[in-house]
C-alpha positions as CSV (number, residue, x, y, z in Angstrom):
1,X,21.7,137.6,110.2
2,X,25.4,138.6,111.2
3,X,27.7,135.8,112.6
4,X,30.8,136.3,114.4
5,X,33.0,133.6,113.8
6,X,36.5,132.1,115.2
7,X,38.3,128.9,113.2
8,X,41.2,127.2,115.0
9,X,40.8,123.6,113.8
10,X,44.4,123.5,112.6
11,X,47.2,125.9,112.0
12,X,45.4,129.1,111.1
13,X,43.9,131.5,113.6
14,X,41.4,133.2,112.0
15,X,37.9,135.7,112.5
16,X,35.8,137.0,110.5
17,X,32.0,138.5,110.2
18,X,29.5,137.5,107.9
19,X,25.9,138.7,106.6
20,X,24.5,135.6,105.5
21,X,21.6,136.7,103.4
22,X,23.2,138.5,101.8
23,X,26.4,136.3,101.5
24,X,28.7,139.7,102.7
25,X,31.9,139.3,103.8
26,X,31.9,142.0,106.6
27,X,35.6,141.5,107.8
28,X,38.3,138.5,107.9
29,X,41.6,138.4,109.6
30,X,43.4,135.2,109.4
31,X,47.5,134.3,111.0
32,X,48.9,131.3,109.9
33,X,51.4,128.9,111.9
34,X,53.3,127.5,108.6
35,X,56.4,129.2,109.3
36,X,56.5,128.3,112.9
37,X,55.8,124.7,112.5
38,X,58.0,124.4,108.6
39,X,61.0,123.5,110.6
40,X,59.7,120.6,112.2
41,X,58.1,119.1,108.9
42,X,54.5,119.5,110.3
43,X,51.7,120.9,112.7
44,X,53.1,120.6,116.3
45,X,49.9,120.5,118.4
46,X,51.2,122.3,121.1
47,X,53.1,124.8,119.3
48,X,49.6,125.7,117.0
49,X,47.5,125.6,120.5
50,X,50.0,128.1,121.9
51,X,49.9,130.7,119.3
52,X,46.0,130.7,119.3
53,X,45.8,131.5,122.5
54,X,48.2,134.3,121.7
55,X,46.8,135.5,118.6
56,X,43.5,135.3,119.5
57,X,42.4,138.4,121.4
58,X,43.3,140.7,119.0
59,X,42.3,139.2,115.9
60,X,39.0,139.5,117.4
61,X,39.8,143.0,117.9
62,X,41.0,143.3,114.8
63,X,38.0,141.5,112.9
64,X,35.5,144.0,114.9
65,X,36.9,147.1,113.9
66,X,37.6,146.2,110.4
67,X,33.6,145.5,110.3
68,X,32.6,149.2,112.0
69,X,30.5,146.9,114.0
70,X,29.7,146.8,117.6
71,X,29.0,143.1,119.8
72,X,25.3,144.6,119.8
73,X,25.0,144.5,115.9
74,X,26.5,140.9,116.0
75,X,23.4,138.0,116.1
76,X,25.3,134.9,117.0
77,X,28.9,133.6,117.7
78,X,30.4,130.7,115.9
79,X,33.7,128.5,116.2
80,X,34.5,125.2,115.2
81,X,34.4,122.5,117.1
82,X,35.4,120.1,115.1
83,X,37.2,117.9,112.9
84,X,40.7,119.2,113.9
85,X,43.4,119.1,116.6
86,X,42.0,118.6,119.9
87,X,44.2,121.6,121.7
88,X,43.9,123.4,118.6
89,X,39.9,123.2,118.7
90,X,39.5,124.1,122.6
91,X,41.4,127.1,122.3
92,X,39.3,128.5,119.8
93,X,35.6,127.1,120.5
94,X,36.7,128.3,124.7
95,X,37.0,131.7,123.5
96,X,34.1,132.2,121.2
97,X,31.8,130.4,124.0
98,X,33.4,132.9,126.6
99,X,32.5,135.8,123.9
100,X,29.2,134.4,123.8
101,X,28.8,134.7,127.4
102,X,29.9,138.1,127.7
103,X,28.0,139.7,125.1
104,X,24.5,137.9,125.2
105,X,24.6,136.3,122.0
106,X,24.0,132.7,120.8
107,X,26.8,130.0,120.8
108,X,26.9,127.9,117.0
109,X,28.9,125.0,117.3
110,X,29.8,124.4,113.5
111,X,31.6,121.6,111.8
112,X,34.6,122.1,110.1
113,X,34.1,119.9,107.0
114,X,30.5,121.6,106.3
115,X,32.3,125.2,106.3
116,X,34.2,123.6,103.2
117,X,31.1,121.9,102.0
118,X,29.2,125.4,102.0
119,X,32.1,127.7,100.4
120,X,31.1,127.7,97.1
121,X,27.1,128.6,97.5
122,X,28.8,131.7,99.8
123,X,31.2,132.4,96.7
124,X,28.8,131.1,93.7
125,X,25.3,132.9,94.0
126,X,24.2,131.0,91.0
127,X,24.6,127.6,93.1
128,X,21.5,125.8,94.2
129,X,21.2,122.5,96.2
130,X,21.8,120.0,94.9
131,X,25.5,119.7,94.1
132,X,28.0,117.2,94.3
133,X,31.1,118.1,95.8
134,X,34.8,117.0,95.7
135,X,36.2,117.9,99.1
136,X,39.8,118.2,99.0
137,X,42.7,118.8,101.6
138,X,45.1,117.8,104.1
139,X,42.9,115.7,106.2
140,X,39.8,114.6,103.6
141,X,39.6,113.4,100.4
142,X,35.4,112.7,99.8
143,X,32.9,112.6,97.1
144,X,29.4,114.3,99.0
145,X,25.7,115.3,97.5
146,X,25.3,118.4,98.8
147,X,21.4,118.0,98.9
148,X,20.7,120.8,101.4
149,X,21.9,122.7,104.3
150,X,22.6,120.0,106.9
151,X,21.9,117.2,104.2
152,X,24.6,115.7,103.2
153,X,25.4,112.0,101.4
154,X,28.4,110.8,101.5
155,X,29.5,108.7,97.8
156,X,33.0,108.1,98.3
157,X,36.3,108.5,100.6
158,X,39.9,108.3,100.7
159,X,40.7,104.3,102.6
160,X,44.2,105.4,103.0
161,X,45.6,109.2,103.3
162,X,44.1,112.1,101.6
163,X,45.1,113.7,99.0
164,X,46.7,117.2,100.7
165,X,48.6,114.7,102.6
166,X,50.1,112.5,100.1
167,X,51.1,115.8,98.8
168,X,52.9,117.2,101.7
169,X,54.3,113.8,102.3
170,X,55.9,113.5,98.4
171,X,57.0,117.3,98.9
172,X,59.0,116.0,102.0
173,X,60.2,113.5,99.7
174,X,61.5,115.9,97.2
175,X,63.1,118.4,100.2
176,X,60.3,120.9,99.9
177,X,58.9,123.0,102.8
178,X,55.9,122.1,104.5
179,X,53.0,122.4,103.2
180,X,54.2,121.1,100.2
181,X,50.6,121.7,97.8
182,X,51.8,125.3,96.8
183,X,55.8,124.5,96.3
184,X,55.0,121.3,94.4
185,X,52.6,123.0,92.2
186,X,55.1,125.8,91.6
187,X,58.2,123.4,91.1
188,X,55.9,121.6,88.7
189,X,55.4,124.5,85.9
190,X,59.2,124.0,84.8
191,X,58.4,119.8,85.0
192,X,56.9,117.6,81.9
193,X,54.1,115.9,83.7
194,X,54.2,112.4,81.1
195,X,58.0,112.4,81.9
196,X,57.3,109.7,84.8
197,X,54.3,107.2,84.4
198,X,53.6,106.5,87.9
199,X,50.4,104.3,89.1
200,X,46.9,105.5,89.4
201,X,45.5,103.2,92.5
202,X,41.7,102.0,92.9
203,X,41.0,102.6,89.3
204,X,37.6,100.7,89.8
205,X,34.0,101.0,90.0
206,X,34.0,102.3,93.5
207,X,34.4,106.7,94.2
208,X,36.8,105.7,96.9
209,X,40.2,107.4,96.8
210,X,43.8,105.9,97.6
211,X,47.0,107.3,97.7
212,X,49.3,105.9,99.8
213,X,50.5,103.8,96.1
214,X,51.4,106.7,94.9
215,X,53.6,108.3,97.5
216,X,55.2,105.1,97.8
217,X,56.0,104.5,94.1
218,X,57.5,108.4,94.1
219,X,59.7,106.9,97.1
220,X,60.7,103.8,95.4
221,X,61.3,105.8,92.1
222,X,63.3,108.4,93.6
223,X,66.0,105.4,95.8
224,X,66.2,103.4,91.9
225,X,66.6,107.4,90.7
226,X,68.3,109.6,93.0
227,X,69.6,112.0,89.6
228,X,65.8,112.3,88.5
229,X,64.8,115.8,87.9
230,X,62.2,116.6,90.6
231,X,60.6,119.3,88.5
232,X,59.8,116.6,86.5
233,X,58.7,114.1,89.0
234,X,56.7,117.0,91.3
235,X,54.6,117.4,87.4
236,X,54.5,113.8,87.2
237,X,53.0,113.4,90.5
238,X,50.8,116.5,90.3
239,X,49.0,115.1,86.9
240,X,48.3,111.8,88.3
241,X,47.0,113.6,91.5
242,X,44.5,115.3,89.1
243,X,43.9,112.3,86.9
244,X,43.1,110.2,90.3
245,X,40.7,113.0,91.9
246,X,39.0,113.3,88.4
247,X,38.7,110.0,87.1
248,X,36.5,109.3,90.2
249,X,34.8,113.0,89.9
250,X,33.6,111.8,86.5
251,X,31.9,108.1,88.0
252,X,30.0,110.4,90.3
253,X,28.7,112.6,87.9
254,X,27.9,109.1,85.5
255,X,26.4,107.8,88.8
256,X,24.8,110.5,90.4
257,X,23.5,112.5,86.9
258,X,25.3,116.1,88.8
259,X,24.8,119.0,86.9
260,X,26.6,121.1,89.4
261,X,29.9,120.0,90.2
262,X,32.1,122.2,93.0
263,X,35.9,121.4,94.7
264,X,36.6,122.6,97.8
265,X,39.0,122.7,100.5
266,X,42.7,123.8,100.3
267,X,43.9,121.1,97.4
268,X,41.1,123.4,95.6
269,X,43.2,126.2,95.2
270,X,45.6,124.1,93.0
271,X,45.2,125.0,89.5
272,X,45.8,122.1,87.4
273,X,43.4,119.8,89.5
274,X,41.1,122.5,88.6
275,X,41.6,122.7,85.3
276,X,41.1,119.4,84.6
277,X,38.1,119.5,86.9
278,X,36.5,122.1,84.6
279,X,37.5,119.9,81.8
280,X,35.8,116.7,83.0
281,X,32.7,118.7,83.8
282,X,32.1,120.5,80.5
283,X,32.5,116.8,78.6
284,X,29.8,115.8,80.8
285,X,28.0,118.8,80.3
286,X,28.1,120.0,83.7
287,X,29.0,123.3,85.5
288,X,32.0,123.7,87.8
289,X,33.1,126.2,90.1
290,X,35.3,126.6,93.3
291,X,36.3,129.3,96.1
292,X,38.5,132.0,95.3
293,X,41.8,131.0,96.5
294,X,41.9,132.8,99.3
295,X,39.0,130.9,101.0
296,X,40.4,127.2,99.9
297,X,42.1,126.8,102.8
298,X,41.0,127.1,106.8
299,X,39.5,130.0,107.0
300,X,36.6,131.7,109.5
301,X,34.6,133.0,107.0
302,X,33.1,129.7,105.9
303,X,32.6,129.0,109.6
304,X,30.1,132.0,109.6
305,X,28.6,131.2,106.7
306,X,27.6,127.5,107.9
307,X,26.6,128.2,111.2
308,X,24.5,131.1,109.7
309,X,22.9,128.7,106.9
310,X,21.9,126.4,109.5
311,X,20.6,128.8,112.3
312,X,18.2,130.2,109.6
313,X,17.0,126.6,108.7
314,X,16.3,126.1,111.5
315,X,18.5,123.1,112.3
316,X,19.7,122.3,116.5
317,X,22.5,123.1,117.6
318,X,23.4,122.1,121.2
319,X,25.2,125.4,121.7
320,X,27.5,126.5,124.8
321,X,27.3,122.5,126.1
322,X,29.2,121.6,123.2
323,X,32.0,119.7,123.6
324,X,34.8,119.1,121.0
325,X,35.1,116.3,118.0
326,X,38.4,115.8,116.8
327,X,36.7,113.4,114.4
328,X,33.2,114.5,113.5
329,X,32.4,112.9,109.8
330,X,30.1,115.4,107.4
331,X,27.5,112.5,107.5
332,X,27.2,113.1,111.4
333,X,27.1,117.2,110.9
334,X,23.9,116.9,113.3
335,X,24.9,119.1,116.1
């Protein structure tokens, strides 16, 4: 089954086409909005909505003739429709259900958050269900059993922001450019990461997240501080970050007896929080892998592959009636 597949839940317009049996990547464009929205510290809603409606039409294009495919060799069209930025998602979920129309193929409505969830059994062949996964980014921050496709439990949750976004809002802090995950990482390389203890909230029994403490106390050190050395208070940050995400990674696999352990979403792509990942997981005798880099972050190709897992499972989809869910939880990935 080939999926065509659109992703504008956020700042990144992006195709691509997917054979899901055999977990080939067919074609994948992707433009991003970073640049256009850096100077205003953030994703302008407007600003992002306009640019996929301009981008649009020929990354399609673009995606179709990088595959050598024609519409008729293409079995259904997906977008998602949700979590994301209401403009943001119409634009793109409009245009694939237009697409759909045109050609004769299939509408998928496919969750955001389950793209992410899926990644690593399109990357990882050796991956069965089930897994537990640590999704990480801008807008999530949640322990899951993957059980199945379309089967998902939800163990824990950040109660305050998530992790990508305590990171963009301490690299604002620190006068980096938004998003802050890559600069902060790369400022920290040249930072000792024990230099600054800083607090490591919800330490408990619980696999909920919280990290609004420790934004704050990078604030309140930085006004009692204003010579610190941010290279060493971006490593500071970024290791108690990773200690947070897998301190709580470890109570799940103690809880949950995981053998398979996967991170996903863009916070992924960082390298220490992955490292000590890997590290957590081989004391407890379990594997661990994540997306390559590229396919962290928003991207279409994990839109195809979810909508693809679940129209060969068998699972409903409401199709071309399908309004928009800027909020649309994984536990609620019924479409």
């Amino acid at each position: 089954m080939i999926i065509f597949a659109i992703e504008t839940s956020c700042d990144e317009t992006a195709a691509a086409i997917v054979d899901v049996p055999t977990r080939q990547i067919l074609a994948q464009t992707l433009t991003s909005e970073i640049l256009s929205n850096a100077p205003y510290g953030g994703v302008v809603p407007e600003l992002t909505a306009r640019a996929h409606q301009q981008h649009l039409p020929a990354i399609v294009n673009q995606t179709l003739a990088k595959s050598g495919l024609g519409w008729p060799q293409i079995n259904a069209i997906a977008a998602t429709t949700g979590p994301g930025l209401t403009t943001a998602l119409v634009i793109g979920s409009t245009f694939a259900k237009t697409l759909a129309v045109a050609t004769g193929k299939p509408f998928l409505a496919t969750n955001h958050i389950e793209g992410h969830a899926l990644t690593p059994h399109l990357t990882n062949p050796a991956l069965t269900f089930p897994y537990l996964l640590l999704l990480v980014s801008g807008g999530h921050c949640q322990l899951v059993n993957v059980n199945n496709v379309g089967d998902y439990q939800l163990l824990g949750t950040t109660v305050d922001d998530a992790v990508g976004e305590c990171f963009d809002k301490v690299g604002k802090l620190l006068g980096l450019p938004h998003p802050a995950g890559p600069a902060i990482e790369n400022l920290a390389k040249t930072g000792n990461p024990h230099a600054i203890k800083l607090p490591h909230p919800l330490k408990d029994q619980s696999l909920n997240f919280s990290f609004s403490g420790l934004k704050t106390a990078v604030r309140e050190h930085l006004l009692k501080h204003p010579d610190t050395n941010h290279a060493d208070l971006a490593a500071s940050f970024q290791h108690t970050a990773a200690e947070i995400l897998t301190y709580k990674t470890k109570r799940a696999i103690q809880q949950t007896q995981a053998t398979q352990v996967v991170a996903a979403g863009g916070v992924a792509a960082n390298l220490t929080i992955r490292a000590k990942l890997q590290q957590i997981c081989a004391e407890h005798h379990a594997t661990f892998s994540a997306p390559p880099l590229k396919l962290c972050g928003d991207n279409a190709v994990m839109i195809a592959y979810a909508a693809g897992l679940r129209h060969l499972a068998n699972l409903p989809n409401t199709g071309l009636p399908t309004a928009v869910r800027p909020r649309w939880p994984l536990s609620e990935s019924h479409i």
